[in-house]
C-alpha positions in Angstrom: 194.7 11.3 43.1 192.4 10.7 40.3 189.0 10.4 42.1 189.5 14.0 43.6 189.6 15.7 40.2 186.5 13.9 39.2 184.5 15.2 42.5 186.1 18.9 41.9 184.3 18.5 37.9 181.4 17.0 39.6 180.8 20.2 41.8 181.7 22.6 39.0 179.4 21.2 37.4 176.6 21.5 40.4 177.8 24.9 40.8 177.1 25.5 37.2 173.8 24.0 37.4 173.0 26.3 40.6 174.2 29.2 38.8 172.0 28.7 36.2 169.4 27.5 37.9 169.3 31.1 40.3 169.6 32.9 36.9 166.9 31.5 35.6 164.6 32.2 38.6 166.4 35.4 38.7 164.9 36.2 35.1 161.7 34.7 35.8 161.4 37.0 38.8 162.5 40.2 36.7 160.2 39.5 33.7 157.1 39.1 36.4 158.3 42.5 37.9 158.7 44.2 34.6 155.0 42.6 34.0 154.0 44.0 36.9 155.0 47.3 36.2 154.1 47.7 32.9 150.4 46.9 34.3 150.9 49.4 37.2 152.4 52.2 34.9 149.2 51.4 32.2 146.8 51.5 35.9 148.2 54.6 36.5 148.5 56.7 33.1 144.6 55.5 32.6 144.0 56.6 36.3 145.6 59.8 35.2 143.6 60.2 32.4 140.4 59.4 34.4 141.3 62.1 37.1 141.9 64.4 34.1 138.2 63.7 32.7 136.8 64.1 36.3 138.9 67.2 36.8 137.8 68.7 33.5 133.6 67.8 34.4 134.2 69.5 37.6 135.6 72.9 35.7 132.9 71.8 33.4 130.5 71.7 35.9 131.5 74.8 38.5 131.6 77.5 35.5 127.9 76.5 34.6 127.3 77.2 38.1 129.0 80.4 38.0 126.8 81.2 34.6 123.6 79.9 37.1 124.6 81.9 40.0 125.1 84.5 37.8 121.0 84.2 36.0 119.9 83.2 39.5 121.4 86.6 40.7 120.2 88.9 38.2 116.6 87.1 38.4 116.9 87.7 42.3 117.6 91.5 41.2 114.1 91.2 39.0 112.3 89.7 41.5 113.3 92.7 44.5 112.5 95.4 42.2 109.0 93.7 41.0 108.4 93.3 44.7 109.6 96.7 45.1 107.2 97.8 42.2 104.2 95.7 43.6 105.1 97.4 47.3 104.8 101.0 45.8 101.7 100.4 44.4 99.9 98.8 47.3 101.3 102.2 48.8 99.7 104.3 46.1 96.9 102.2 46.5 96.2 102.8 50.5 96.9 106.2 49.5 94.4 106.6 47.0 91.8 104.9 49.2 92.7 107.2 52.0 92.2 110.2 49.9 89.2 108.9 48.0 87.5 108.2 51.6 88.7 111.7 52.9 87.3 112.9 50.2 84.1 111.0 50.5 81.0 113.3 50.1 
């Protein structure tokens, strides 16, 4: 019969609209995720390139210390001897009093 043809056009034609309905929601869905993406990809290349700068202070930062360790040890070295120095005079010094009372008239 006639009225079955027209009910098989009517549900193409829901199918259709279904179809295009899911694509479109479909497309909606990719174009968020690729929006997404493109904001997590740009999140993490300026996260990379914030690590990087941190990365390159610390460098920055540990070869100054180095360089400070470095002055701090060779002032250490300046401040043993002068203690040394200051050490072996108060030793000539006793000495010299020794004597000088020894030698006392």
């Amino acid at each position: 019969g006639g009225g079955q043809r027209k009910l098989a056009a009517k549900d193409n034609i829901d199918y259709a609209n279904e179809m295009l309905r899911t694509m479109k929601e479909t497309e909606a869905k990719v174009s968020s995720e690729m929006e997404r993406l493109a904001q997590l990809s740009e999140f993490v290349v300026h996260k990379n390139s914030e690590a990087e700068e941190k990365l390159a202070e610390a460098q920055r930062l540990s070869k100054q210390l180095t360089e400070w360790q470095g002055v701090i040890g060779s002032e250490h070295d300046a401040v043993l001897r002068l203690k040394r120095e200051v050490e072996d005079d108060r030793m000539k010094l006793s000495r010299d009093r020794v004597t000088l009372l020894k030698n006392k008239p």
